[in-house]
C-alpha positions as CSV (number, residue, x, y, z in Angstrom):
1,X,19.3,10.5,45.9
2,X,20.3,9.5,49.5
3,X,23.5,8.9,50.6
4,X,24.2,5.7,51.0
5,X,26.5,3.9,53.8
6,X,29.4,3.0,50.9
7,X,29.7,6.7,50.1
8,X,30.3,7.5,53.8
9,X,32.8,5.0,53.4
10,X,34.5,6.3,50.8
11,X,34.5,9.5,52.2
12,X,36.1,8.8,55.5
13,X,38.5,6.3,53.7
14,X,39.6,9.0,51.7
15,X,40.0,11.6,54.2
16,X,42.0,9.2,56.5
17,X,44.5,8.5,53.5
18,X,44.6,12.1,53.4
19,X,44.1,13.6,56.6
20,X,47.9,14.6,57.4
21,X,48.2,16.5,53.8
22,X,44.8,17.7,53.5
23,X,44.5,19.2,55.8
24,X,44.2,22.6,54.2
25,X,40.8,21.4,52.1
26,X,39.2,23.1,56.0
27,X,40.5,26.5,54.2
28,X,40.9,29.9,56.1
29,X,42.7,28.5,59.1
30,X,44.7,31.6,60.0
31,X,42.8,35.2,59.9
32,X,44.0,38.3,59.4
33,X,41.9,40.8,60.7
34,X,38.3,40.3,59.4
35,X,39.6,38.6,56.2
36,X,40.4,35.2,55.7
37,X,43.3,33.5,54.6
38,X,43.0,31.6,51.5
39,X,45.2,29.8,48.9
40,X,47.5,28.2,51.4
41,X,49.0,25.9,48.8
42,X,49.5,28.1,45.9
43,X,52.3,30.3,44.9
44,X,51.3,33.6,45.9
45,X,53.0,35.5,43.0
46,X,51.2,32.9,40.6
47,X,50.1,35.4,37.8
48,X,46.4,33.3,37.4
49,X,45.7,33.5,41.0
50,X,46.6,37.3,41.0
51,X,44.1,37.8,38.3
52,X,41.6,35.9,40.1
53,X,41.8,38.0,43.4
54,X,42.0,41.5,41.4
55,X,38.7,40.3,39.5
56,X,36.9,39.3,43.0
57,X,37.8,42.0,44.8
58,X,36.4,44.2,41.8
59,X,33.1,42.8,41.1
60,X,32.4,42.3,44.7
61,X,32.8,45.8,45.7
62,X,29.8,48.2,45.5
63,X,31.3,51.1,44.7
64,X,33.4,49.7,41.7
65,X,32.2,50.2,38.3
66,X,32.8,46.3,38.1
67,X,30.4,45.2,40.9
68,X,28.2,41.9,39.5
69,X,25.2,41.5,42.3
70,X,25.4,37.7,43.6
71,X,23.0,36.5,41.9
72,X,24.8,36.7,38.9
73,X,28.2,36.0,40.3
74,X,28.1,32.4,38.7
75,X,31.0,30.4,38.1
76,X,31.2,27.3,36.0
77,X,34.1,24.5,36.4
78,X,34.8,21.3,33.7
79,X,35.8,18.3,36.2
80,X,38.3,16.0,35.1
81,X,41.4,18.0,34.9
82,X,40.2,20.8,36.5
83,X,38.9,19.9,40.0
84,X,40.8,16.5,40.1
85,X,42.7,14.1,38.2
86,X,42.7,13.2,34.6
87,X,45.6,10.8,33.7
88,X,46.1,8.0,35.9
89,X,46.0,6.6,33.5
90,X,43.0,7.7,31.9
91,X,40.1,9.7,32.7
92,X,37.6,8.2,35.8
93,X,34.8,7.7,33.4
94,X,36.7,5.5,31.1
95,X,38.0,3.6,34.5
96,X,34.5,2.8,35.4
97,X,33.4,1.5,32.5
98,X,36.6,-0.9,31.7
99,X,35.6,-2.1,35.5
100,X,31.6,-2.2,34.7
101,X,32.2,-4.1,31.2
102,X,35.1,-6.6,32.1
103,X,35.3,-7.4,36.0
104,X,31.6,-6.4,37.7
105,X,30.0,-10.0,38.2
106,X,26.9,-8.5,38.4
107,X,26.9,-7.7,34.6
108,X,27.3,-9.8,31.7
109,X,27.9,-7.6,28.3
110,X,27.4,-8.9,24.9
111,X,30.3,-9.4,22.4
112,X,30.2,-6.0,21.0
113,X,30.2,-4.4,24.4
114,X,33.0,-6.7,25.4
115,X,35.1,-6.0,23.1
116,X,34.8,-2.1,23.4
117,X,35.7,-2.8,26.6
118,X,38.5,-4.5,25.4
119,X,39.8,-2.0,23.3
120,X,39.2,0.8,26.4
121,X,41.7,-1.4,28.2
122,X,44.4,-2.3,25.6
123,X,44.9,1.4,24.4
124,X,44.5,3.3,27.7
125,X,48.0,3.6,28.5
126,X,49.2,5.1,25.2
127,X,45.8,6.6,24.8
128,X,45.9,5.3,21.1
129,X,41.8,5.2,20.9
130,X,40.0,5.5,17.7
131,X,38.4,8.8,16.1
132,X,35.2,10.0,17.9
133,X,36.5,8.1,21.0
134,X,33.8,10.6,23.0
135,X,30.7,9.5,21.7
136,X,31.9,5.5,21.3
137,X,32.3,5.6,25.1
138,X,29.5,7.8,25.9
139,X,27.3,5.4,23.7
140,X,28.8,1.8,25.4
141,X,28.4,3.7,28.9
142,X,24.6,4.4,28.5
143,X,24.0,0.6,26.9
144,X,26.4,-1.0,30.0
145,X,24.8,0.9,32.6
146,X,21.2,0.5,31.6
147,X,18.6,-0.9,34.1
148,X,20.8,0.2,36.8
149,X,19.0,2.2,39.8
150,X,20.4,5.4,40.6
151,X,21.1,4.1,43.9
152,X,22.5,0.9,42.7
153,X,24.8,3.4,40.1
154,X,26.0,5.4,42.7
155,X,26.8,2.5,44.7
156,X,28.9,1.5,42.2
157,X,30.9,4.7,41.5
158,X,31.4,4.9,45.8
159,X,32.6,1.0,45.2
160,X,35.1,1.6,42.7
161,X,36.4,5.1,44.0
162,X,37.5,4.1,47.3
163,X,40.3,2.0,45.6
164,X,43.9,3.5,45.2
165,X,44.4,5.8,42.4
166,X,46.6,3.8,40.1
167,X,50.0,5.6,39.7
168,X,49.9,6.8,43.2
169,X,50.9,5.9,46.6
170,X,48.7,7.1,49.7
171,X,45.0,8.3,47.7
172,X,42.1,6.9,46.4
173,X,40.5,7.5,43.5
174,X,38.3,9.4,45.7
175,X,40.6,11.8,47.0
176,X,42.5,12.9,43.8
177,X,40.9,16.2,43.9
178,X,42.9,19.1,43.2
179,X,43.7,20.8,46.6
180,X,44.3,23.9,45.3
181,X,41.4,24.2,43.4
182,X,39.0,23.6,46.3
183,X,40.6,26.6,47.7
184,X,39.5,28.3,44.6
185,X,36.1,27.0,44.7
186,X,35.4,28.1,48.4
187,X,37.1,31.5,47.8
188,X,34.6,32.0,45.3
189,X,31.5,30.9,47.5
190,X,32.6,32.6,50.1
191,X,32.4,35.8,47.8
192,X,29.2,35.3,46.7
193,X,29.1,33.2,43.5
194,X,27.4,30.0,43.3
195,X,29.8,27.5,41.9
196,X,28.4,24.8,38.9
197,X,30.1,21.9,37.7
198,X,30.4,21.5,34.0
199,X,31.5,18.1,33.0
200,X,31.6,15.7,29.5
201,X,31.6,12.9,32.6
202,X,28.1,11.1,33.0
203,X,25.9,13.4,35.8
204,X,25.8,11.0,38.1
205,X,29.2,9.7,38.5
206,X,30.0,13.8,38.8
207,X,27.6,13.7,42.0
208,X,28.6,10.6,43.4
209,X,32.4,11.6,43.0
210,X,32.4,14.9,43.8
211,X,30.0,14.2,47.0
212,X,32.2,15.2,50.6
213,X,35.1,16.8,48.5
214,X,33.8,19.8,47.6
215,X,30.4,22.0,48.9
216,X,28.6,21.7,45.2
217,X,25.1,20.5,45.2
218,X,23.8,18.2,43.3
219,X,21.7,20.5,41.8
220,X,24.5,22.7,40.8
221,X,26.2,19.8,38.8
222,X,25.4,19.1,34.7
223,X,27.3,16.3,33.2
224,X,26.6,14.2,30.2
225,X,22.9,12.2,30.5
226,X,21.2,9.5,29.7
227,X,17.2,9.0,29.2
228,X,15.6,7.8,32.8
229,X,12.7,5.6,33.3
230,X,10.6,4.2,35.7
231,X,11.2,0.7,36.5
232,X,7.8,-0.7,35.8
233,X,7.4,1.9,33.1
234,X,8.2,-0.4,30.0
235,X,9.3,1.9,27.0
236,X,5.9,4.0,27.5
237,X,6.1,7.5,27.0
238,X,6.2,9.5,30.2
239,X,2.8,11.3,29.1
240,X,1.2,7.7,29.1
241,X,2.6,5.9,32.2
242,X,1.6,6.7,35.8
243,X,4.8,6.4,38.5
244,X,3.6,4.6,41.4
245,X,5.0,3.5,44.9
246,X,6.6,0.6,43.2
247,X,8.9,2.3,40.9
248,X,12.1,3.3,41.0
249,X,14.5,5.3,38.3
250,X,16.3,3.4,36.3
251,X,19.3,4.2,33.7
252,X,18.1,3.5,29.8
253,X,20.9,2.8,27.3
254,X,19.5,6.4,25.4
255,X,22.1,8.6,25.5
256,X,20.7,12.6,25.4
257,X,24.0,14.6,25.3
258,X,27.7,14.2,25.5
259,X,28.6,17.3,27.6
260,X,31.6,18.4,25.5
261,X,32.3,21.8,23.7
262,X,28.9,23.9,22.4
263,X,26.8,21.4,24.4
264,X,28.6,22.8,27.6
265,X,26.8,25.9,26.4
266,X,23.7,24.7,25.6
267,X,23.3,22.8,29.1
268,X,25.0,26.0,31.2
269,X,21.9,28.1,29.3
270,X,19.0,25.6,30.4
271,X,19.4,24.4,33.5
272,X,21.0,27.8,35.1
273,X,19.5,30.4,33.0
274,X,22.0,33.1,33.6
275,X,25.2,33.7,31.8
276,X,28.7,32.7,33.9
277,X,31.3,35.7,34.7
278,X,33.9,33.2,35.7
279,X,34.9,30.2,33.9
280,X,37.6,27.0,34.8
281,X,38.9,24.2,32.8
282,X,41.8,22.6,31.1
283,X,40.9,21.3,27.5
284,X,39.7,22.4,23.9
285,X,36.5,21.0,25.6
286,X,35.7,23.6,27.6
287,X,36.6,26.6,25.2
288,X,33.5,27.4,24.2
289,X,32.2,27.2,28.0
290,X,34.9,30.1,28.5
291,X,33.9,32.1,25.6
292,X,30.2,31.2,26.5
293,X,31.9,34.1,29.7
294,X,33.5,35.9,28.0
295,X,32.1,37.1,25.2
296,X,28.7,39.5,25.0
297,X,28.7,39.6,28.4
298,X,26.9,42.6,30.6
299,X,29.4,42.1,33.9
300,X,33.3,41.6,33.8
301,X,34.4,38.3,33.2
302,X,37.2,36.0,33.2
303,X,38.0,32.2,32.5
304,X,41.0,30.5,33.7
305,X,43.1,27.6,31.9
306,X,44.6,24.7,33.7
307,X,48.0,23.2,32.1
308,X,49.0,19.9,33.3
309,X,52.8,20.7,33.4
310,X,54.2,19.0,36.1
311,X,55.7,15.4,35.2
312,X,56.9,15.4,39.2
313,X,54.4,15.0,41.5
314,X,51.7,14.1,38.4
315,X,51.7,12.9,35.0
316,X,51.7,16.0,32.6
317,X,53.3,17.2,29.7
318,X,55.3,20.0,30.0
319,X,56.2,20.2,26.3
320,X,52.6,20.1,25.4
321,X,51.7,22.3,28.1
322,X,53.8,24.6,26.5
323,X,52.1,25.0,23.5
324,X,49.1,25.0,25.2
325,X,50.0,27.4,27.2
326,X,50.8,30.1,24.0
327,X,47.2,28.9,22.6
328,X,45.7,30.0,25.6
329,X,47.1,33.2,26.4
330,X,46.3,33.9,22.9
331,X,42.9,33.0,23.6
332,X,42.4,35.5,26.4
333,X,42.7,33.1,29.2
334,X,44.5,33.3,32.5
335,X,46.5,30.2,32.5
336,X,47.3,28.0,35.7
337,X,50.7,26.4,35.7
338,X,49.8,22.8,37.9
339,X,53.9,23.2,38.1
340,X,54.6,26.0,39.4
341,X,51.4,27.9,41.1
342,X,51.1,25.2,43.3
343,X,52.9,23.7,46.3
344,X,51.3,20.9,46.4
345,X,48.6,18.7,43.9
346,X,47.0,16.5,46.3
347,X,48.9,16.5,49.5
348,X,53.0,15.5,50.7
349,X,51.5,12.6,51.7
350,X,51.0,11.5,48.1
351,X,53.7,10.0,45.9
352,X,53.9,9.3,41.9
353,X,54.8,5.9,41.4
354,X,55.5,6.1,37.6
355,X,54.0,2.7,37.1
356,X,50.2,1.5,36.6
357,X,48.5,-1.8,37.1
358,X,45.9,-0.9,34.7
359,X,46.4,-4.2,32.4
360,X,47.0,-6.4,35.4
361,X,44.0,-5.4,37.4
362,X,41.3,-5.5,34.1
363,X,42.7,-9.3,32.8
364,X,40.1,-11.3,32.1
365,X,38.8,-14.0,30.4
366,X,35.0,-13.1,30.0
367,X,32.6,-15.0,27.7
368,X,29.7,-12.7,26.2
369,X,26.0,-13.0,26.8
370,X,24.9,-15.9,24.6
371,X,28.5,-16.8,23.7
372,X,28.1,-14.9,20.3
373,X,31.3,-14.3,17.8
374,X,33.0,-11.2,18.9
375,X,32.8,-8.0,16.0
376,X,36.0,-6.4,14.8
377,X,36.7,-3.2,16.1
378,X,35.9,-1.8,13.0
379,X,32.1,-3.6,13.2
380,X,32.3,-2.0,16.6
381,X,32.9,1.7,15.6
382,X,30.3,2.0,13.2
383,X,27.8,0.4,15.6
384,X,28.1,3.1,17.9
């Protein structure tokens, strides 16, 4: 996929937003010796970020009985709430889709699909969404984005991520990466691992978003999928149908995988073939991608735990980050305090307003396709 002049302009519209605070995403500014400096904006006596550096400098070194080779020095990350933000108010994906189904003019939705997005709206703030709210949106995000281009889909992402981040002043939606995390991740190339991105989020809004922030190919990032075709293609199978000068690829409203839990496993197996020794994330999502690392493994291994505990400079939960906190060190993972291992989340220059225009911004007063009666939420659920 090429980039296109939009993502430019998200990227330099988020960088100038940024440019005074960020400036440490160009890492390794001051040099000691030979070594670089890294980690300008955590805590150095964090106890995650000690572990981290005692386990690099271990399986880096040749003579240590610890030494991984780098080509399997891999190192897996979950997205949302890991590398960037989560809750402001709700996750990106869940924000693109309330925009796709109630305000993009380009697309009409039926009344079911209207009034999922509906619900995605109303119960975003408190985050009061039904049982198996995972696969509902995963299965409304592959009907509302079918027969889109990838192009055309990546447009869109750049289109809606150069907007504020609601519940901040001074970034954009593209820009609420996690500064000290981007630290991590180029620590880690620098060292020799080759750095993946694990997401539940859809594949392609992972590579359009992640795109300028950080040094991940596309290659390098799995996310949830739907089935592709080929514009002139028509339902035939693949083995049947011929792609020719005058096709492009085209979304299809068939969902493959959600990208949560043992799937993260079953994807990280496939597409890179070798077992991670390092492991990031921040939910019961990605636990089985960290014992996926840690467990059976041939080469010492690690996974770290983000807690979203700061309620300052971000929206967490430090009372549920306590508890989650307890699980995790149970669990054997090296848990990063967002509250106090960090000096900064995503730069000074970035302020917590405590207030969102969610509801404002996704009024409307659409009519479906064909006008038909709209299905109770229940109808709705067991639809999907």
């Amino acid at each position: 996929m090429k980039n296109s002049g939009m993502k430019w302009l998200a990227f330099l519209l988020a960088l100038a937003l940024t440019l005074g605070s960020f400036s440490g995403f160009a890492l390794a500014e001051e040099l000691e010796g030979e070594d670089e400096t890294y980690f300008e904006h955590w805590n150095m006596d964090a106890p995650a970020l000690n572990a981290l550096i005692d386990y690099v400098e271990a399986v880096t070194n040749e003579a240590s009985p610890d030494f991984i080779p780098e080509k399997d020095r891999i190192a897996t990350f979950d997205m949302d709430g890991t590398l960037c933000a989560e809750l402001n108010p709700t996750y990106l994906e869940y924000y693109l889709l309330a925009q796709r189904i109630l305000k993009d003019p380009s697309y009409q939705p039926d009344a079911e699909t209207l009034e999922f997005g509906r619900m995605l709206r109303d119960h975003a703030l408190d985050k009061s969404f039904p049982d198996g709210m995972d696969l509902l949106h995963a299965t409304y995000a592959a009907k509302a984005y079918a027969g889109m281009t990838l192009q055309e889909f990546a447009d869109f992402v750049t289109r809606m991520i150069v907007r504020e981040a609601d519940g901040f002043e001074g970034m954009t939606y593209a820009a609420a990466f996690y500064i000290p995390m981007a630290e991590v991740v180029e620590y880690l190339q620098d060292n020799g691992f080759t750095c993946y991105v694990c997401s539940g989020s859809d594949r392609f809004i992972c590579r359009a978003y992640i795109e300028g922030m950080l040094d991940i190919p596309y290659e390098n990032i799995i996310g949830m999928d739907v089935a592709l075709e080929a514009t002139n293609q028509g339902g035939a199978d693949g083995l049947n149908y011929v792609f020719t000068a005058a096709d492009q690829l085209v979304r299809t409203d068939r969902l493959l995988i959600k990208n949560l839990k043992t799937n993260k496993v079953l994807q990280i197996a496939q597409e890179i073939g070798r077992q991670p020794v390092l492991s990031f994330g921040n939910s019961s999502g990605d636990v089985s991608m960290h014992n996926y690392a840690l467990y059976n493994n041939p080469y010492k291994s690690a996974a770290f735990m983000l807690v979203a505990d700061d309620d300052v400079r971000d929206y967490g939960n430090p009372e549920k980050a306590r508890d989650l906190k307890e699980k995790w060190d149970a669990a054997g993972f090296s848990v990063i305090s967002m509250a106090n291992d960090w000096t900064t989340i995503y730069g000074e220059d970035v302020v917590k307003t405590g207030s969102f225009n969610w509801l404002e911004d996704l009024a409307e007063d659409r009519i479906p396709a064909g006008g038909e009666a709209e299905p109770e939420a229940e109808e709705m659920a067991d639809a999907a």
